[in-house]
TORBARO-9915 format. One line per field, with one value per residue (C-alpha): residue number from 1; x, y negated, z. Coordinates in nm, 4 decimals, padded with zeros to 6 digits. Example, Ala and Ser with C-alpha at 12.3 -4.5 7.8 and 13.67 -1.06 7.14 Angstrom:
BEGIN
k (1 | 2)
xx (01.2300 | 01.3670)
yy (00.4500 | 00.1060)
zz (00.7800 | 00.7140)
***
This chain:
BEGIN
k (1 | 2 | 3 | 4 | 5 | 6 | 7 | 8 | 9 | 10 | 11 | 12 | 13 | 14 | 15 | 16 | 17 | 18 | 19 | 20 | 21 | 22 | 23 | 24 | 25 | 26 | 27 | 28 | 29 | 30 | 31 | 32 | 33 | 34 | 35 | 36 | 37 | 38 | 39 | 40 | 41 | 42 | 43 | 44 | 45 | 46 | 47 | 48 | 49 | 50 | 51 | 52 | 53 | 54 | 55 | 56 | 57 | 58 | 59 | 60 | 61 | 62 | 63 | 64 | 65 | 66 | 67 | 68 | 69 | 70 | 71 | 72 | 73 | 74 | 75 | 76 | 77 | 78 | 79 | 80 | 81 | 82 | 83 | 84 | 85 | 86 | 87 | 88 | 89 | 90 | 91 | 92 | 93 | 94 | 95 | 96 | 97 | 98 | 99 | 100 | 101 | 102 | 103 | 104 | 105 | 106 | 107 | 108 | 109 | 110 | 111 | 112 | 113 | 114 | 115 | 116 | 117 | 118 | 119 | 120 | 121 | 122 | 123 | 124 | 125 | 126 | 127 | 128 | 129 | 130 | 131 | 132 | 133 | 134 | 135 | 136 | 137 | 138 | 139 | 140 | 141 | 142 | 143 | 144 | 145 | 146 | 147 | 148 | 149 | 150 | 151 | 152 | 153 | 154 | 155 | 156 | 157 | 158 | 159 | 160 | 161 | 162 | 163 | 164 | 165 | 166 | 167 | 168 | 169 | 170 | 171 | 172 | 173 | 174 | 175 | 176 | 177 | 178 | 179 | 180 | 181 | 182 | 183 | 184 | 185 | 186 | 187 | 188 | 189 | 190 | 191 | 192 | 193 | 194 | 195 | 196 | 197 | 198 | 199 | 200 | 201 | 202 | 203 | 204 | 205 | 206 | 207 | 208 | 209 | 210 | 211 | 212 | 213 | 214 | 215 | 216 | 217 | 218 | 219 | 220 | 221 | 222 | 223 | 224 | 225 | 226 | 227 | 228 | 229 | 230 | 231 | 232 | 233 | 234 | 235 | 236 | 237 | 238 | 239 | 240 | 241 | 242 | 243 | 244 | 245 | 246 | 247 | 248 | 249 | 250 | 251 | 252 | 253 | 254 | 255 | 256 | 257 | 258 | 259 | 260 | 261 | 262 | 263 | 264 | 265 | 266 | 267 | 268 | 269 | 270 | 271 | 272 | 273 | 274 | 275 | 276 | 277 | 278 | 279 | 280 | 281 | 282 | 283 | 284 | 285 | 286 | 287 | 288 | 289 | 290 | 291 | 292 | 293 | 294)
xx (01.2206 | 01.4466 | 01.7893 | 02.0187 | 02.2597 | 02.3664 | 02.2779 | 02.4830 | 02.7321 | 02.6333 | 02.9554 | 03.1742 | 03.0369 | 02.7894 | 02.6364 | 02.6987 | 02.9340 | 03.1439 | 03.0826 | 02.9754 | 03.0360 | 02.9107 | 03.0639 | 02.8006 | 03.0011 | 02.6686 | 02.8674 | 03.0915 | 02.9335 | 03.0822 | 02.9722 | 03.0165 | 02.9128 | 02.7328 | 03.1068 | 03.2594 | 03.6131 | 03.4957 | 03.4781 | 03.3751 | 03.1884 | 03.2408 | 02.9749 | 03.2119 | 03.1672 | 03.3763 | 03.5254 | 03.5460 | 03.8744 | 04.0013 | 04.0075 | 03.6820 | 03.8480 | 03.9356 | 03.5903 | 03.5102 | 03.4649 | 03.6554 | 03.7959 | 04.1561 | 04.1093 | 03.8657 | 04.1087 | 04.4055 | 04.2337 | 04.1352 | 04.4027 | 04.2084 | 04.0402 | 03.7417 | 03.6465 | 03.3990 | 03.7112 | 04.0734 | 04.2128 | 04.5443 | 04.5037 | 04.1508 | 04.4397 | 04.5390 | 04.2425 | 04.0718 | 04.3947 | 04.3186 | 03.8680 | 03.8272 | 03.8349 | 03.6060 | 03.3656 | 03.3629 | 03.4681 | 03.1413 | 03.1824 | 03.2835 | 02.9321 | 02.7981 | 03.0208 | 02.8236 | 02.8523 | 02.6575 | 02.4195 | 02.3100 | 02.1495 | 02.3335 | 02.1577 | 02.2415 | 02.6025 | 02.5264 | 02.4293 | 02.6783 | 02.9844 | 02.8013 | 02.8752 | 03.2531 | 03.3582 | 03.1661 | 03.3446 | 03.6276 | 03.7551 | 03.7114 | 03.4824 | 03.2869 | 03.4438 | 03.7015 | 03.5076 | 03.3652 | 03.4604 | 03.3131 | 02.9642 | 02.7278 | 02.7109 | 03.1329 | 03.0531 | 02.8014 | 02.9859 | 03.2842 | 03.0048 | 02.8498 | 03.1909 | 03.2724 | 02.9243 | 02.9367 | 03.3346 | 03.1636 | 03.0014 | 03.3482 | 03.5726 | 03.9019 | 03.8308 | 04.1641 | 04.1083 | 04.4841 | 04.4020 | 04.0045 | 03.8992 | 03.8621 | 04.2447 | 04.3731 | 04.2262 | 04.3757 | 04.6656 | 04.6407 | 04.5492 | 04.8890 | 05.1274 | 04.9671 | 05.0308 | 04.7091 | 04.5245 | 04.3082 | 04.0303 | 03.7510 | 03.4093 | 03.4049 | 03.5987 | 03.6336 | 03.5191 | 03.1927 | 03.1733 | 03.2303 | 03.0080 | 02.7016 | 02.8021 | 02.8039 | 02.6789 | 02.3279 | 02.2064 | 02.3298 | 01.9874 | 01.9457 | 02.2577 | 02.1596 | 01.8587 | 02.0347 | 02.3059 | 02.0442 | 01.8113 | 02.1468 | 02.1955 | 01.8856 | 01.8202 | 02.1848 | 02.0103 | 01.7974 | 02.0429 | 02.2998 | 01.9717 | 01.9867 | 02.3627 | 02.3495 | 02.0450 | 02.2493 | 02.5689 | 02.3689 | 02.1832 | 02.5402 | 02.6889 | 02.4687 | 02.5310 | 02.1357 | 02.1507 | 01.7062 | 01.6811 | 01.9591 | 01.7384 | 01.4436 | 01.5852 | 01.7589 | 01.3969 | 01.2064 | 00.9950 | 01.0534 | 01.3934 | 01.5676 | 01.6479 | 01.4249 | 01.3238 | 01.5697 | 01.8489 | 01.7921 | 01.7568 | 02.0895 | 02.2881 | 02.2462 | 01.9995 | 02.1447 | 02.4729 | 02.4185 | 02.2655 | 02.6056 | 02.8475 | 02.6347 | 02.6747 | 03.0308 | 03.1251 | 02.9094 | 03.2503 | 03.4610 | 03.3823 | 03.4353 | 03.8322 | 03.9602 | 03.8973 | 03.8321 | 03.7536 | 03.4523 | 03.4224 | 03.1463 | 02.9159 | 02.6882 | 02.3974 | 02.4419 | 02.4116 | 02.0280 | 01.7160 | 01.5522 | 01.7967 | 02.0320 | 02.3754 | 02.3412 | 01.9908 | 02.1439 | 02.4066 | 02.1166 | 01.9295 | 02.2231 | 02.2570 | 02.5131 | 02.4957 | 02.5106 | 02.6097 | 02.6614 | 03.0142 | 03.0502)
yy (-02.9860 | -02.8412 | -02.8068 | -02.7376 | -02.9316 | -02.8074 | -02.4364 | -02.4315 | -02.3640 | -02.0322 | -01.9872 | -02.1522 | -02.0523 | -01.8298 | -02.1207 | -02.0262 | -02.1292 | -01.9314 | -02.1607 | -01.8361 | -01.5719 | -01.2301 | -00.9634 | -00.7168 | -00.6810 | -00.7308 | -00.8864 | -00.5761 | -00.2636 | 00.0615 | 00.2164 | 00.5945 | 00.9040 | 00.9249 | 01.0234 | 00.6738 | 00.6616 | 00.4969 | 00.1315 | -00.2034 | -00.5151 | -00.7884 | -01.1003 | -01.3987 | -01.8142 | -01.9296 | -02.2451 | -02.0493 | -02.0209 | -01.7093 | -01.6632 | -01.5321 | -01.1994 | -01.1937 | -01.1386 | -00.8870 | -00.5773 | -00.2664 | -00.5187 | -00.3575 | -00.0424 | -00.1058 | -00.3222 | -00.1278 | 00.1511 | 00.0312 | 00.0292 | -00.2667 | -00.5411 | -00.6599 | -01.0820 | -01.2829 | -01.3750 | -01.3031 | -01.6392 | -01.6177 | -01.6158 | -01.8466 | -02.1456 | -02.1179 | -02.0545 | -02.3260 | -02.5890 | -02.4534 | -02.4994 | -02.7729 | -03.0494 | -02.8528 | -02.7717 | -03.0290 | -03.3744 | -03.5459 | -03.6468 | -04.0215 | -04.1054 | -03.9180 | -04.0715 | -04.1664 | -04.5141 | -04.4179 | -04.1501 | -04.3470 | -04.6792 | -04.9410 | -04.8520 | -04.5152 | -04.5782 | -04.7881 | -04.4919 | -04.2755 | -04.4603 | -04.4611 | -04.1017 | -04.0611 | -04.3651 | -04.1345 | -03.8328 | -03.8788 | -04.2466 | -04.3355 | -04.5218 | -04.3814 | -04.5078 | -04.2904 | -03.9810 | -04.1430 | -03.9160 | -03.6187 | -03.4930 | -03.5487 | -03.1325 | -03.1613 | -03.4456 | -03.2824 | -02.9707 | -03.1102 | -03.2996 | -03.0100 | -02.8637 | -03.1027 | -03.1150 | -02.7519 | -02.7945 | -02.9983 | -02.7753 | -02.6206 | -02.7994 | -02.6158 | -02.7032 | -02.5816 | -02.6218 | -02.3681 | -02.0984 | -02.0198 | -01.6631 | -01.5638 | -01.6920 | -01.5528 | -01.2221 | -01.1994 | -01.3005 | -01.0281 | -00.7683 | -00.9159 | -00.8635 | -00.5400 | -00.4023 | -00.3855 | -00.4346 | -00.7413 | -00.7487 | -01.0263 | -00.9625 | -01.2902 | -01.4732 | -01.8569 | -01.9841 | -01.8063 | -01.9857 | -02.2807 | -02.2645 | -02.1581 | -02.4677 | -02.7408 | -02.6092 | -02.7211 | -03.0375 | -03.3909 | -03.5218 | -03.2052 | -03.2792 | -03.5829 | -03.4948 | -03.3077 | -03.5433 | -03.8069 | -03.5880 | -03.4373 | -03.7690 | -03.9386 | -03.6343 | -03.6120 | -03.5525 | -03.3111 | -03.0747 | -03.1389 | -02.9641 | -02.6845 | -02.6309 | -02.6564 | -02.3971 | -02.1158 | -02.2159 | -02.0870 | -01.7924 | -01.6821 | -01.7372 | -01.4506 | -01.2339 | -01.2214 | -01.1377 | -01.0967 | -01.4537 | -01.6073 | -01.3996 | -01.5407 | -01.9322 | -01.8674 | -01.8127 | -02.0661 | -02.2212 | -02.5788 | -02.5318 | -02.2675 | -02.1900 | -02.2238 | -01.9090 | -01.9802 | -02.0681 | -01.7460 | -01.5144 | -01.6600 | -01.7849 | -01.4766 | -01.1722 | -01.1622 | -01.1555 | -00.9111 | -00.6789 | -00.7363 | -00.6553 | -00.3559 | -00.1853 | -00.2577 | -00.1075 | 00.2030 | 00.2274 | 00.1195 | 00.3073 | 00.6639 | 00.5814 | 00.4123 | 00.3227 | -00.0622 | -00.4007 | -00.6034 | -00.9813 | -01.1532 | -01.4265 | -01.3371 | -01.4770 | -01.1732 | -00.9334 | -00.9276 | -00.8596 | -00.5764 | -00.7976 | -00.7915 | -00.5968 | -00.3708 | -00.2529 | -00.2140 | 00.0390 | 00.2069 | 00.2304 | 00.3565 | 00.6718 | 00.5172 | 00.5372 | 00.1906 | 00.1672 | -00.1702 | -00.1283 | -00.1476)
zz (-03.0645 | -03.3244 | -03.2135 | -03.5570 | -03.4886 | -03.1302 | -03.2163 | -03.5341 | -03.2627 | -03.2729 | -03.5132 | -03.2440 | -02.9413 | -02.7649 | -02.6242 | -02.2420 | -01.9836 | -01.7012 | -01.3688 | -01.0697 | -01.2917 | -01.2047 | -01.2020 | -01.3245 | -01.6946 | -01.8727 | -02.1748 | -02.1762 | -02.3196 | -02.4352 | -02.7693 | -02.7902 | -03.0011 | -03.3431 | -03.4332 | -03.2960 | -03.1269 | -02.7622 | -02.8327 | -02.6294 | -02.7662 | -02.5603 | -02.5796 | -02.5557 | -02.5442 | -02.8301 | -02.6106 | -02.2649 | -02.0486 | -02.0849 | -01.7195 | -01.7629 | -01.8188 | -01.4497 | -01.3577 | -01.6028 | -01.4521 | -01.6241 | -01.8843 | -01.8230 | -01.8928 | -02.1641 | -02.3855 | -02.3348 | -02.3960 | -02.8115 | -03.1183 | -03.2651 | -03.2414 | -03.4630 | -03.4040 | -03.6212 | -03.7865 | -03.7888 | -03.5905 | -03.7028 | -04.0921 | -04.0165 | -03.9503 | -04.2758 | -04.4438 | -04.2693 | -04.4130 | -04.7887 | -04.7460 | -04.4343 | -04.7532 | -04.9897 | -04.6915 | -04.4201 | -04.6247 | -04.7817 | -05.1568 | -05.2262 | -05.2594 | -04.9918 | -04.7301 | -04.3257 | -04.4069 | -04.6991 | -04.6302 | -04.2639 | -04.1958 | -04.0023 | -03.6987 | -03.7353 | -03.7885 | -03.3959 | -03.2906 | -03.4201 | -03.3302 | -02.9518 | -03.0152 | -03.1218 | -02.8774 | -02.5899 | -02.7455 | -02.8815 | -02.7798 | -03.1543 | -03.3747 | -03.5914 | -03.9252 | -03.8496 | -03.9087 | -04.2697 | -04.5024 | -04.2488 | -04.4003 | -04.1169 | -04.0367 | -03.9865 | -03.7122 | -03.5380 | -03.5235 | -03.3419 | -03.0648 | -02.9822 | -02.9068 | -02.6918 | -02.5248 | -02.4765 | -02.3448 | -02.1002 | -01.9095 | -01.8054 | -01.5697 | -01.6569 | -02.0309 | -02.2432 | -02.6004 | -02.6188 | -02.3805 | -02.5026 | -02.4978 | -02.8097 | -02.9179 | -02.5993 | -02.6935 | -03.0521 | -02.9152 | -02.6530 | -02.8929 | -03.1159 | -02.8112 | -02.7598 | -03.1245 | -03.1587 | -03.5251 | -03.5486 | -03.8304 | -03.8650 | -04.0019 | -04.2014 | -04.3455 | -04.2813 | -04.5934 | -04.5798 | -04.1853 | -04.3520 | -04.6349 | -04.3360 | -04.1445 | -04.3600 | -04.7110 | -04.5959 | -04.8433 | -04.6934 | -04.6326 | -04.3685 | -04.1953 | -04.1770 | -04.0128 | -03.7592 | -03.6665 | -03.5673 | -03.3696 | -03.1997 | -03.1050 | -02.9978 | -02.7778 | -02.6111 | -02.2820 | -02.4030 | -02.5832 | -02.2812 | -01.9917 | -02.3022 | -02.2398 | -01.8918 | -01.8864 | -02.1256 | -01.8568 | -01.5830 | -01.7519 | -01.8878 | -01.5112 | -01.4340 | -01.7561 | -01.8130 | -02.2044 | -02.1468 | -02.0084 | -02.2991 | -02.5888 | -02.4259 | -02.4388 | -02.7944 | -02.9114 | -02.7156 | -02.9756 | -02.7888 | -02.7411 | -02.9216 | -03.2891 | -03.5579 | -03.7521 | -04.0387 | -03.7997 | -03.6356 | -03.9440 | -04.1181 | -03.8058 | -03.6240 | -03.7307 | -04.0664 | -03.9418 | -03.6785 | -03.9945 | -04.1891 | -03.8550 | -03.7772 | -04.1256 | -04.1501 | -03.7361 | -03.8937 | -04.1290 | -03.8478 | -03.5563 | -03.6410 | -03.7809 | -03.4185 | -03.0734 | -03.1201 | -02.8837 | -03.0434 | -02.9849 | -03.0450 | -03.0004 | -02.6389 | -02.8122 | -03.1036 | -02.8304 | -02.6918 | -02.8364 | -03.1105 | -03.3720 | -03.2137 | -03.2013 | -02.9403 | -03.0267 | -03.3798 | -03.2867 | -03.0782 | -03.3973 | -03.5751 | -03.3488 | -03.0850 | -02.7142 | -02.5772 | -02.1874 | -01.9748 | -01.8257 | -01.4628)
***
């Protein structure tokens, strides 16, 4: 099975939820020498409470101890970005609307969807390209797995806005549009695609979400690499090269810039984190040292 749709997450979340956290700090590591100021990455879930942080072992002194902060994407200027592109990237031509591109048993089964979801039927979301729909359920399947769910206080904001209060500098490593045009830049037919198989195999994706949940509960970064690449359940080998090996390549050269001019707090994706792709064995390659902080 082919999960696109649910694993295009990837951009909004690390696909992994919080419920009997550990506090081993596997998702904290500290990156040191090769000429780097002493810097942290932290493998986040892009919808997690930030309460999290609580159980993070050395978080504290590791965040207060950076002068910047480097994201995926700068949140606060992504708001406004995202105004100026969410029509040119997420809204579906006139002729390319759902009620267009998807049979009227598909439309059944979509608006089974948003009423489940979002308490709204699906000719609301017609103008949505089927890739912007999708996006927004496997949000709120993923939100799902967390039972203090808090759309305002999720980690990622709560740590740029940390990092704000703190005077700290805060720096993303892509910009929205280029999120955007990943996402939903895929042809319609494809989306479609996705959308429907996201759907007809709700239980399905919702045993994969549960599954990362309880791998991430236990900060196992082997056994998430391990179920991002199941062949059965994880990402196919172009999600994986664009959705997350290319990327790591991209963040990897540009923190070779970063890391020598100041002591800075890296979040990112968990599921960019494990494996010989991905970020940490990168630095490793690179000449850093690479240590699990506990």
């Amino acid at each position: 099975m082919k999960h696109s749709a649910f694993l295009k997450q990837a951009l909004l979340l690390a696909a992994i939820a919080i419920n009997g956290f550990v506090a081993n700090a596997q998702i904290l590591w500290k990156i040191s020498g090769n000429g780097a100021k002493n810097s942290y990455v932290l493998g986040t879930h892009h919808v997690a409470p930030a309460a999290i942080l609580d159980s993070i072992d050395g978080f504290d002194d590791a965040f207060s101890s950076c002068t910047r902060l480097y994201g995926e994407v700068n949140m606060e200027n992504a708001t406004k970005e995202m105004m100026l592109q969410a029509q040119k990237y997420m809204m579906a031509p006139a002729d390319s609307t759902l009620g267009k591109v998807l049979t009227a048993d598909e439309m059944k089964i979509v608006d089974t969807a948003t009423q489940k979801y979002f308490h709204t039927p699906a000719s609301k979301f017609d103008m949505l390209k089927p890739a912007a729909l999708s996006t927004q359920i496997a949000v709120m399947q993923a939100a799902a797995t967390f039972t203090d769910f808090d759309p305002a206080k999720q980690i990622d904001a709560v740590l740029q806005q940390m990092a704000k209060e703190k005077g700290m500098t805060i720096n993303g490593f892509e910009t929205v549009e280029y999120q955007l045009q990943l996402l939903f830049g895929t042809p319609v037919s494809l989306q479609v695609q996705d959308l429907m198989k996201m759907l007809r195999d709700e239980t399905k994706y919702m045993e994969y979400s549960k599954m990362l949940a309880e791998i991430y509960s236990r900060q196992d970064l082997s056994s998430m690499y391990e179920l991002i690449n199941n062949p059965d359940l994880g990402m196919t080998k172009y999600e994986l090269d664009t959705i997350i090996n290319g990327r790591n390549a991209t963040w990897a050269a540009q923190l070779d810039t970063i890391l020598p001019q100041a002591s800075t707090f890296i979040v990112v994706g968990a599921g960019h984190l494990p494996g010989e792709k991905g970020l940490l064995s990168l630095l490793r390659k690179a000449g850093y040292t690479v240590t699990p902080v506990n």
